[in-house]
VEXROMI-779741 format. One record per residue (C-alpha): residue number from 1; residue in three letters; x, y, z. Coordinates in steps of 0.5 Angstrom, whole numbers. Layout:
<recs>
REC    i   aa      X      Y      Z
REC  NUM  ALA      X      Y      Z
...
</recs>
This chain:
<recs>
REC    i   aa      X      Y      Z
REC    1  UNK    483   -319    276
REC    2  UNK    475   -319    278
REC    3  UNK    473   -312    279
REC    4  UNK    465   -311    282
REC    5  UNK    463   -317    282
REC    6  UNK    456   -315    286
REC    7  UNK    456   -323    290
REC    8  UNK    463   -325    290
REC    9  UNK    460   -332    291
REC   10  UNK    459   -332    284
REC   11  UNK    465   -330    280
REC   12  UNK    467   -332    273
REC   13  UNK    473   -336    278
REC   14  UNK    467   -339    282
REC   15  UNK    465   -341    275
REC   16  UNK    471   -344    272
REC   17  UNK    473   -338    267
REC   18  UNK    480   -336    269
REC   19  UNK    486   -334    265
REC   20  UNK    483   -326    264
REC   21  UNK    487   -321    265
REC   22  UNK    481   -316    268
REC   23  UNK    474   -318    270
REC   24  UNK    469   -312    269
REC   25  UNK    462   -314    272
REC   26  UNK    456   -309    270
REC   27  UNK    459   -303    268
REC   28  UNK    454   -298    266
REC   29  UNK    453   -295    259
REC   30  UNK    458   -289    260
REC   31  UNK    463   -294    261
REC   32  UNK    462   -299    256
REC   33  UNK    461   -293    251
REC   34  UNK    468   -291    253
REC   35  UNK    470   -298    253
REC   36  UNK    468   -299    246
REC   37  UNK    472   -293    245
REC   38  UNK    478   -294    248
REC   39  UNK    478   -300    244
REC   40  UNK    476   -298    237
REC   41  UNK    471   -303    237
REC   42  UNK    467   -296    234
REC   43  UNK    465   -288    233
REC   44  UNK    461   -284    237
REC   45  UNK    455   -281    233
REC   46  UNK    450   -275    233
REC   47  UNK    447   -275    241
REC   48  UNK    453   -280    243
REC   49  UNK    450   -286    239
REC   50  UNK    454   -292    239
REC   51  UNK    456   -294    230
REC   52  UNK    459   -300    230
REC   53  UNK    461   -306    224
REC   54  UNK    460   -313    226
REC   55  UNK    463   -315    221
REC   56  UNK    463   -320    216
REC   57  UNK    456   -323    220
REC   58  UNK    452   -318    219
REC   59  UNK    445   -323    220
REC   60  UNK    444   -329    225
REC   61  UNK    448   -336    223
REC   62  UNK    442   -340    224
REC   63  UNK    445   -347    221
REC   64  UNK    452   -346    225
REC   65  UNK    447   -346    231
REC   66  UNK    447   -353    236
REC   67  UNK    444   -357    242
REC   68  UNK    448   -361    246
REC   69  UNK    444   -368    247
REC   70  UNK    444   -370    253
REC   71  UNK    441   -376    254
REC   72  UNK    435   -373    259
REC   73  UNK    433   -368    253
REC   74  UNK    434   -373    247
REC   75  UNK    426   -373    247
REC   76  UNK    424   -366    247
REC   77  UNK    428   -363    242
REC   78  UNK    426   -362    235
REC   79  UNK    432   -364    232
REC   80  UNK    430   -364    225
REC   81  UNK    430   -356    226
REC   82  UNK    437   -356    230
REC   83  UNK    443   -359    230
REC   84  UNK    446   -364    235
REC   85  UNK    453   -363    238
REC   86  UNK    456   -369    243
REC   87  UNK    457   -367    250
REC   88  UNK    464   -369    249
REC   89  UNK    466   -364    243
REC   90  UNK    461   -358    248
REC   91  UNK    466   -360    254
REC   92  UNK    472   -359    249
REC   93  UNK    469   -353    246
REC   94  UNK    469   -349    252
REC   95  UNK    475   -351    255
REC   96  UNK    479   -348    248
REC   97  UNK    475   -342    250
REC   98  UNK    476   -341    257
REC   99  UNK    484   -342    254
REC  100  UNK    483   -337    249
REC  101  UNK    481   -331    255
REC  102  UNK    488   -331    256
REC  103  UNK    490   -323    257
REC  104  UNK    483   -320    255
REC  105  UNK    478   -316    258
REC  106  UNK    472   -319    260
REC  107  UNK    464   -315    260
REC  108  UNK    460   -318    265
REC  109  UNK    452   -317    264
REC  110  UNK    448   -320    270
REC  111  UNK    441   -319    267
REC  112  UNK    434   -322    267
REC  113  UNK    430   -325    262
REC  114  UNK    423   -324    263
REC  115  UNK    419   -318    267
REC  116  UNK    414   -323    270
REC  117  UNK    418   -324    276
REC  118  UNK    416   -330    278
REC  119  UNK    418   -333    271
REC  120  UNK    425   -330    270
REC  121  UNK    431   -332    268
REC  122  UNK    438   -330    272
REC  123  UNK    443   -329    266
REC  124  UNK    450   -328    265
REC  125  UNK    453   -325    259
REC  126  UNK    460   -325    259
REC  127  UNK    463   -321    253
REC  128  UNK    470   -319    250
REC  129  UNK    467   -314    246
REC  130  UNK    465   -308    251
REC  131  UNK    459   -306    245
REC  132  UNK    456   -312    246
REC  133  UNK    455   -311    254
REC  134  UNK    452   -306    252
REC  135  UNK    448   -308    247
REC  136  UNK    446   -314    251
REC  137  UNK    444   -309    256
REC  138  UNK    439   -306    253
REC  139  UNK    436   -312    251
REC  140  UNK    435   -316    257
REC  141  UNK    433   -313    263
REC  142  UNK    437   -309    269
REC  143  UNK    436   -311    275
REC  144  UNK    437   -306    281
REC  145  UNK    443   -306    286
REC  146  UNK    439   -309    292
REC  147  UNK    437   -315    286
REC  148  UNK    445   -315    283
REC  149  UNK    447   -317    291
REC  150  UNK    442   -324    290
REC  151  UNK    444   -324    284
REC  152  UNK    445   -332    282
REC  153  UNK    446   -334    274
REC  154  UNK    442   -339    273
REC  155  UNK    445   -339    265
REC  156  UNK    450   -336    262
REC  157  UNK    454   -335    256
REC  158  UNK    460   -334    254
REC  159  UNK    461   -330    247
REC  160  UNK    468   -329    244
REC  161  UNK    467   -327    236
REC  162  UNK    475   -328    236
REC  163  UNK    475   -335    237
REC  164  UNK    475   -338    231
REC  165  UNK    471   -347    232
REC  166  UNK    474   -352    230
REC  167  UNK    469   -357    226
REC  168  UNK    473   -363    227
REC  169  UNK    475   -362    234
REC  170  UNK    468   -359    236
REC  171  UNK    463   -363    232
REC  172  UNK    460   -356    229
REC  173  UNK    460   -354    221
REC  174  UNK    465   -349    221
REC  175  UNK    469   -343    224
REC  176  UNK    462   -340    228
REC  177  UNK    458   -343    233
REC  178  UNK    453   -342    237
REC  179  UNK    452   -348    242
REC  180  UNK    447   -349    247
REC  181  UNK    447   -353    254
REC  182  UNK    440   -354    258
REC  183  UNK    444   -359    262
REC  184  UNK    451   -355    264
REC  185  UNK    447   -348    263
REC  186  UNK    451   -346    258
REC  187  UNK    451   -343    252
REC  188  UNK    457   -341    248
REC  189  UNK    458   -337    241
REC  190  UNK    464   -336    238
REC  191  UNK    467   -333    231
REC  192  UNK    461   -328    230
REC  193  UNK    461   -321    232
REC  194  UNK    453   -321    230
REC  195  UNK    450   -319    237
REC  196  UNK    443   -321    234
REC  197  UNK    447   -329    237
REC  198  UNK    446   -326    243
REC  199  UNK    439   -325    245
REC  200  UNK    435   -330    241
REC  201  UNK    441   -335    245
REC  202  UNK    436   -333    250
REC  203  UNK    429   -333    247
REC  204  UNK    431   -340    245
REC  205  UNK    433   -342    252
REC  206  UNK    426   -339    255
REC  207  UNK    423   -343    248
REC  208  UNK    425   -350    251
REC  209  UNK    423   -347    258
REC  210  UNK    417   -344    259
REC  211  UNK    413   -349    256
REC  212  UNK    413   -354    262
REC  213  UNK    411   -348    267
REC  214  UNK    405   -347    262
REC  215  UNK    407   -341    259
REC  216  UNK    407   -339    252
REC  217  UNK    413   -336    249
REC  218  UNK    411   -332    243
REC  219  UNK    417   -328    237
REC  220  UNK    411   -323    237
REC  221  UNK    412   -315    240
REC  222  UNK    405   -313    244
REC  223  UNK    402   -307    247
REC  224  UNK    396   -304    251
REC  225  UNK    391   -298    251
REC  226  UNK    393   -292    256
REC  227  UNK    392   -293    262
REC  228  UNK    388   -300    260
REC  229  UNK    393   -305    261
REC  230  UNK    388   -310    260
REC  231  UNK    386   -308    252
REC  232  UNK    393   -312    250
REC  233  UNK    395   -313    243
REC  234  UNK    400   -318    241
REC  235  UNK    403   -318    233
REC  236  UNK    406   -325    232
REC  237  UNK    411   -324    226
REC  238  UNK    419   -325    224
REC  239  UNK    424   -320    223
REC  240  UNK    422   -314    217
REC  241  UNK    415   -317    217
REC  242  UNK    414   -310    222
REC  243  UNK    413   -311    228
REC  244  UNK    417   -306    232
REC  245  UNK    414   -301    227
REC  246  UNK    407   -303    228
REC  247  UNK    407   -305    235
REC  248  UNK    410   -297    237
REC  249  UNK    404   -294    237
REC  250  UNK    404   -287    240
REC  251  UNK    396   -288    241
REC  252  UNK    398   -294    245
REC  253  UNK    403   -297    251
REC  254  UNK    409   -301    248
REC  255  UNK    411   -307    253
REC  256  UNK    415   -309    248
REC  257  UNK    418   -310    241
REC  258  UNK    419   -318    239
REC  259  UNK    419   -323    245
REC  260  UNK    414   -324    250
REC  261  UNK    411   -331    255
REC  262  UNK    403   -331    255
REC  263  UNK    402   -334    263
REC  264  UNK    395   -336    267
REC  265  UNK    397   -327    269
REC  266  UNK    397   -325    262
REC  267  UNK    403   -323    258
REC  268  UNK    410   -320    259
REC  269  UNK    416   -318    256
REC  270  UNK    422   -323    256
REC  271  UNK    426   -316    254
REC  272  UNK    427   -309    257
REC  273  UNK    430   -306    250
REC  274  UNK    429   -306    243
REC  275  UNK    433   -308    237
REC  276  UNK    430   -303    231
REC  277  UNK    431   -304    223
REC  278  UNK    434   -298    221
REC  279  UNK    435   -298    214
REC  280  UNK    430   -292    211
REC  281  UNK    428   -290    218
REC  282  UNK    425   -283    217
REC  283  UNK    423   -278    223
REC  284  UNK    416   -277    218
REC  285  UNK    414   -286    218
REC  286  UNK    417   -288    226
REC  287  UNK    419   -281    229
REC  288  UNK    420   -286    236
REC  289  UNK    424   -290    233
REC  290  UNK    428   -286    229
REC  291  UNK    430   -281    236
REC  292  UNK    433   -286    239
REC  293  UNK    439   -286    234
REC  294  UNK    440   -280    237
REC  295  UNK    440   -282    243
REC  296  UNK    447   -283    248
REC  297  UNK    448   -290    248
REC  298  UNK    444   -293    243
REC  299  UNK    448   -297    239
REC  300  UNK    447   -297    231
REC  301  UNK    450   -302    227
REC  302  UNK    452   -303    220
REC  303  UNK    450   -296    218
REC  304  UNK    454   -292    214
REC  305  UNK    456   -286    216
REC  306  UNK    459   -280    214
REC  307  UNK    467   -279    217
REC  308  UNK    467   -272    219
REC  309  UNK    460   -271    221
REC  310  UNK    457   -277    223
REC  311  UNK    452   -275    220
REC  312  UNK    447   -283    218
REC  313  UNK    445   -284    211
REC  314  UNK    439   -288    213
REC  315  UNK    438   -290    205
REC  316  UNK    445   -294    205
REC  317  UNK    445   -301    204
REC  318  UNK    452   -302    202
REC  319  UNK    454   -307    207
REC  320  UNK    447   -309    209
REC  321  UNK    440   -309    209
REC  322  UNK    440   -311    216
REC  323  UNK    442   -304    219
REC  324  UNK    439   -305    226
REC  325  UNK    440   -300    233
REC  326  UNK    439   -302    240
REC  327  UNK    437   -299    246
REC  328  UNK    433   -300    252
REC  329  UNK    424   -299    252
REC  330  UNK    425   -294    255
REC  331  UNK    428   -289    251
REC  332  UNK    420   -290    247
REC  333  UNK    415   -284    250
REC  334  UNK    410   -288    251
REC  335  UNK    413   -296    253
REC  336  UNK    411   -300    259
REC  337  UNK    415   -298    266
REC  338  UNK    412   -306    268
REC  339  UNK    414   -309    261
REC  340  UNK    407   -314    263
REC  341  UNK    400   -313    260
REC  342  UNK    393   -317    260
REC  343  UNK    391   -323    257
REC  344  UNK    391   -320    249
REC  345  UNK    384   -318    246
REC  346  UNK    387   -318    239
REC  347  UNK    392   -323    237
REC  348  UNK    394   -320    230
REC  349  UNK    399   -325    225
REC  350  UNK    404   -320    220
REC  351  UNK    407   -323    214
REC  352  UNK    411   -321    209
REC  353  UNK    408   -324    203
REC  354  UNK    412   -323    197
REC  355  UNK    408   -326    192
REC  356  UNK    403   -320    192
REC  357  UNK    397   -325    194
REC  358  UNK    394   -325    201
REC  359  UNK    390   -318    203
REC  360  UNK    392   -312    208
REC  361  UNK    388   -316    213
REC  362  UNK    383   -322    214
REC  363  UNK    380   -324    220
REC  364  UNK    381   -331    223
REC  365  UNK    377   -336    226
REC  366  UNK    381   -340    231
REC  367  UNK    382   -347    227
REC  368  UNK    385   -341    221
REC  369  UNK    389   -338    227
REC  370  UNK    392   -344    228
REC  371  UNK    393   -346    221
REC  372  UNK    396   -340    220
REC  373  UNK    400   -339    226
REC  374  UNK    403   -347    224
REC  375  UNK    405   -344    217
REC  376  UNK    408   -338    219
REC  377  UNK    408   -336    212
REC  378  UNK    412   -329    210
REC  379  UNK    419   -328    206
REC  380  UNK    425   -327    209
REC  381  UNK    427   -320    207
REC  382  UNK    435   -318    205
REC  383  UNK    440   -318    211
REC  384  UNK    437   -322    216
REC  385  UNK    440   -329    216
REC  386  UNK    446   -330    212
REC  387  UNK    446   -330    205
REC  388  UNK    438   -327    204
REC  389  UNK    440   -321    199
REC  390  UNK    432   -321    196
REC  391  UNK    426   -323    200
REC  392  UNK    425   -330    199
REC  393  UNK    418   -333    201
REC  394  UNK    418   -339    206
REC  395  UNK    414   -342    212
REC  396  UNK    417   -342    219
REC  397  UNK    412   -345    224
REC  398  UNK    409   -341    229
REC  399  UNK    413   -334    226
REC  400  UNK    419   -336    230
REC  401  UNK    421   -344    227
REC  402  UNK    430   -342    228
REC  403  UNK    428   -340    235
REC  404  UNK    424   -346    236
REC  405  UNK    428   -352    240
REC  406  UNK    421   -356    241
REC  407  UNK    418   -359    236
REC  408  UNK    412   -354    232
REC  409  UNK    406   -357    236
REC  410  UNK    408   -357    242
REC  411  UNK    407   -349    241
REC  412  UNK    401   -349    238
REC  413  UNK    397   -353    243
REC  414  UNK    399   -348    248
REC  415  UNK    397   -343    244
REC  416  UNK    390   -346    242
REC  417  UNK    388   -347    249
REC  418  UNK    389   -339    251
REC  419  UNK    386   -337    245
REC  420  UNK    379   -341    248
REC  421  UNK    380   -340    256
REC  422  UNK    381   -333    255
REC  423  UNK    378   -331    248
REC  424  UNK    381   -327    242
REC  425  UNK    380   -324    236
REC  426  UNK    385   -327    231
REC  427  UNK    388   -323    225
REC  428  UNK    393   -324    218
REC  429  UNK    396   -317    217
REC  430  UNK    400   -317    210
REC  431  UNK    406   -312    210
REC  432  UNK    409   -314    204
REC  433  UNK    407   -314    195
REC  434  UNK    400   -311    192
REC  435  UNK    398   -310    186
REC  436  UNK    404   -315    184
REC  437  UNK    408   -320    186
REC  438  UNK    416   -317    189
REC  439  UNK    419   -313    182
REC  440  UNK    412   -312    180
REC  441  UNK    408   -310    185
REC  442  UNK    409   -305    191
REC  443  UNK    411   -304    199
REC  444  UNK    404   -305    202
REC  445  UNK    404   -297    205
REC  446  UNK    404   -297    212
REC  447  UNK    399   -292    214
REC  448  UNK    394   -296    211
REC  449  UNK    397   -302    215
REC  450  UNK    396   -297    221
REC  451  UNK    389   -294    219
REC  452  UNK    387   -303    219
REC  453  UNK    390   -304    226
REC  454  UNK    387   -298    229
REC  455  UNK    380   -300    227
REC  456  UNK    382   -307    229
REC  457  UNK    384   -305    236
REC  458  UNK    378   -300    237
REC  459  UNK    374   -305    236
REC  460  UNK    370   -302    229
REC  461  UNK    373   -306    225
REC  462  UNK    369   -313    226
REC  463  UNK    363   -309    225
REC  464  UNK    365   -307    219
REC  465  UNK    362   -312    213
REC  466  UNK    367   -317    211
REC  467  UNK    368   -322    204
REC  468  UNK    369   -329    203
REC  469  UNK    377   -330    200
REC  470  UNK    377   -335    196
REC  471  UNK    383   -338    196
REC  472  UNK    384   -338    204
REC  473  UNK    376   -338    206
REC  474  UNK    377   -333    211
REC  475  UNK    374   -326    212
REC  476  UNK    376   -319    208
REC  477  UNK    373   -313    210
REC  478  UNK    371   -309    204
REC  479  UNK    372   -302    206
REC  480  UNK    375   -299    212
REC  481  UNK    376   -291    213
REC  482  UNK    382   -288    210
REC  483  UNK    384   -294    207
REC  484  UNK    384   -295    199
REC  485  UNK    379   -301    197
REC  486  UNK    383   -303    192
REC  487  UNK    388   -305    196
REC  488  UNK    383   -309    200
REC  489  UNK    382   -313    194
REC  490  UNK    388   -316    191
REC  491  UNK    386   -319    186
REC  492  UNK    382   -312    183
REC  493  UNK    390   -309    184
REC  494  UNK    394   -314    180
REC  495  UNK    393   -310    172
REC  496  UNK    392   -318    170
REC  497  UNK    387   -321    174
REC  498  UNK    388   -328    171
REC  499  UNK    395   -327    173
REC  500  UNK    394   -326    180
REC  501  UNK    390   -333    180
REC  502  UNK    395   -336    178
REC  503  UNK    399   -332    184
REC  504  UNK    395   -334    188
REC  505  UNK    394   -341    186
REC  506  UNK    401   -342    186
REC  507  UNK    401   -340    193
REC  508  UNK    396   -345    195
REC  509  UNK    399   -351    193
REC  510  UNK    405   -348    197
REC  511  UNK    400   -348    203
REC  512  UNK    399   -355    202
REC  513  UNK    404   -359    202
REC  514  UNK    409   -355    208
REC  515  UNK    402   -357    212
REC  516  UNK    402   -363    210
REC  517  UNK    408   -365    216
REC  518  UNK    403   -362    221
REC  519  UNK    397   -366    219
REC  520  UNK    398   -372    225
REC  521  UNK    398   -368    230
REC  522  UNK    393   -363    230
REC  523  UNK    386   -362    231
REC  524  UNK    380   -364    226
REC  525  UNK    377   -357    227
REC  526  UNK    385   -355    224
REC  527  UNK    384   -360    219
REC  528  UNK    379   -357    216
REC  529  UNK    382   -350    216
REC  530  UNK    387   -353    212
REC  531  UNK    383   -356    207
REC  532  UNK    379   -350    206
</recs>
């Protein structure tokens, strides 16, 4: 039974999901929470937030995460980073989902991807868990009753964490998959309840997309001054490095938190939600994003709780690191209505670096960005894929290589060609280990990170004086205000300098032979980046 359909024209019937005992169509966040309720799929909180447990998953699956290959697709995808599903095994993957409808209650979310209007994206999400239409909800961008009567989906996933593949049947690895469709326009995922799967389902989908339109998706957050959308920022990095809690400046408009296109008109949030770490949040370091866990429909996952009160131990990790609430952008003060801002001023590349090495901050030139930005250098920190449980240094190209469906330089071309059309200044911000590698060394404080990017974004920084590094050659500024210069030296913070040069070394090496794969497709300028 369909309930609410805004265009009966394109009914999951219309779509061939049929067998469901009920069909709810864009319940708002009232019901889903009453929904969940009902259904037991979680607790409310203090403020009405929403606690729930996504089981055994409790981080994305990216090695259960397929492209189908259709001959007409076959040369654009990078398939050394993805894995490759025949279009007969997605043809019986989803008709033995659609059989495993029968008698459930489904959640529709009819959503757009994108705030530029002339470049989003019409997106069904069909749910059975009523917390994960609300969830999506918030990510993704509502579109308005009049909007929601035009409503065409142009993708659609359908998300059963029930169903449980079948490796030999469905051509995939194990019982959890995520199988995306470019040519039938649909995207399928089953036997995980990490909501996670959903939205960076579609931030692959606009990753393979866009590109062709000329625009730039990029895994970073952004923001831009009070009333001056034209001072835009943008913070490349991958999950932990800080891009939700640097980006939430209170100083400054938040457009938003982790998925953004760069087109001729400047950039603009993929997303209307944001999808916050919470795991030793406080009201004292992220007072913005620590209110919004006590907010009506916030949903909070994996956080320990206690049972009569409800009352959140934000220090608990005892069923992951990767605690993480949702809710939507406008649940933060100070964040953009539009979700659109100018060309960036400032781009600004967080990693996480756990071998102690790499300043709080370098100043980049445009061959350093690209180096840097192909490298994607960070640490994978606990929770945040299956398996991490300590931060594990790695390099995933352009900050974002699991979400990445073309190949590296396809990106960074793009990339490239904005920086040198509309100009920017280009930054490497570590958010990781000084004074010693991870175990040794410290968390690099984030008042200081904040106080280096707000001289960044006030423009005193780049007349501040600066040092060669020798290992990497770019500029370090010797001394900011309100930032101790030990820490602007690493070196200088390690209690054995020779120590640090044997670190740093190590690192180099570690630089060179992953970039050693990109070397035949870059520029000369790049290259030399890379030699040093």
């Amino acid at each position: 039974m369909d309930k609410g359909c805004p265009n009966p024209e394109v009914t999951l019937a219309h779509q061939g999901m049929t067998g469901a005992a009920q069909v709810l169509y864009n319940l708002q966040e009232p019901a889903l929470v009453d929904a969940a309720l009902r259904a037991g799929e979680g607790t409310l909180g203090p403020g009405g937030a929403l606690l729930v447990n996504t089981g055994r998953f409790t981080g994305r699956s990216p090695k259960d995460k397929f492209i189908v290959a259709h001959p007409e697709i076959e040369a654009d995808i990078w398939w050394e980073n993805t894995g490759r599903m025949d279009p007969a095994c997605f043809a019986r993957l989803e008709a033995d989902m659609i059989a495993h409808l029968s008698n459930k209650t489904l959640y529709v979310q009819d959503l757009f991807a994108g705030a530029d209007p002339g470049l989003r994206l019409d997106v069904r999400v069909v749910t059975e868990l009523a917390w994960h239409g609300l969830f999506i909800r918030h990510l993704l961008r509502r579109p308005g009753p009049e909007a929601l009567g035009r409503f065409r989906p142009e993708y659609t996933i359908l998300n059963l964490p029930s169903f449980t593949a079948d490796p030999a049947r469905h051509g995939c690895r194990s019982g959890t998959v995520i199988a995306i469709d470019l040519v039938s326009r649909r995207i399928l995922i089953a036997g995980t309840a990490y909501a996670g799967e959903n939205k960076k389902a579609v931030f692959t989908l606009l990753n393979y997309l866009l590109t062709d339109r000329g625009v730039m998706p990029m895994h970073c957050s952004a923001n831009h001054g009070r009333g001056n959308p034209v001072d835009a920022a943008i913070f490349f990095g991958l999950s932990g490095t800080g891009k939700t809690t640097l980006s939430s400046d209170p100083d400054r408009i938040l457009i938003g938190d982790d998925e953004h296109g760069w087109s001729e008109r400047g950039i603009f949030n993929f997303e209307g939600g944001c999808y916050a770490k919470t795991l030793n949040l406080s009201p004292e370091t992220e007072p913005e994003i620590f209110a919004t866990t006590r907010r009506f429909g916030t949903v909070i996952e994996n956080m320990v709780h206690d049972p009569l009160t409800r009352e959140i131990d934000f220090a608990d990790d005892r069923h992951t690191a990767n605690t993480r609430c949702a809710y939507p952008l406008e649940a933060i003060p100070n964040a953009s209505d539009s979700g659109l801002g100018g060309h960036p001023k400032n781009i600004i590349m967080l990693t996480c670096d756990a071998f102690g090495v790499l300043p709080p901050i370098a100043r980049l030139t445009p061959a350093q960005a690209m180096y840097h930005f192909l490298s994607g250098f960070t640490s994978k920190v606990a929770g945040t894929e299956r398996g991490v449980t300590d931060p594990e240094p790695t390099f995933s190209t352009c900050f974002g290589a699991p979400f990445l469906p073309r190949r590296p330089e396809v990106y960074g071309r793009l990339l490239q060609q904005k920086i040198a059309r509309h100009g920017a200044t280009c930054w490497l911000v570590n958010t990781g280990w000084t004074g010693g590698a991870y175990g040794t060394g410290q968390r690099m404080p984030i008042p200081a990170t904040r106080a280096l990017l707000s001289a960044v974004l006030d423009g005193s920084l780049v007349e501040s004086a600066f040092r060669k590094d020798p290992w990497f050659g770019f500029d370090v500024p010797v001394r900011v205000d309100g930032v101790d210069p030990r820490l602007l030296d690493p070196r200088a913070s390690w209690a054995d300098p020779l120590a640090y040069d044997r670190q740093a070394r190590k690192l180099v090496t570690m630089f060179a032979d992953n970039f050693a794969r990109y070397v035949p497709f870059i520029d000369e300028d790049v290259k030399a980046a890379a030699l040093g």
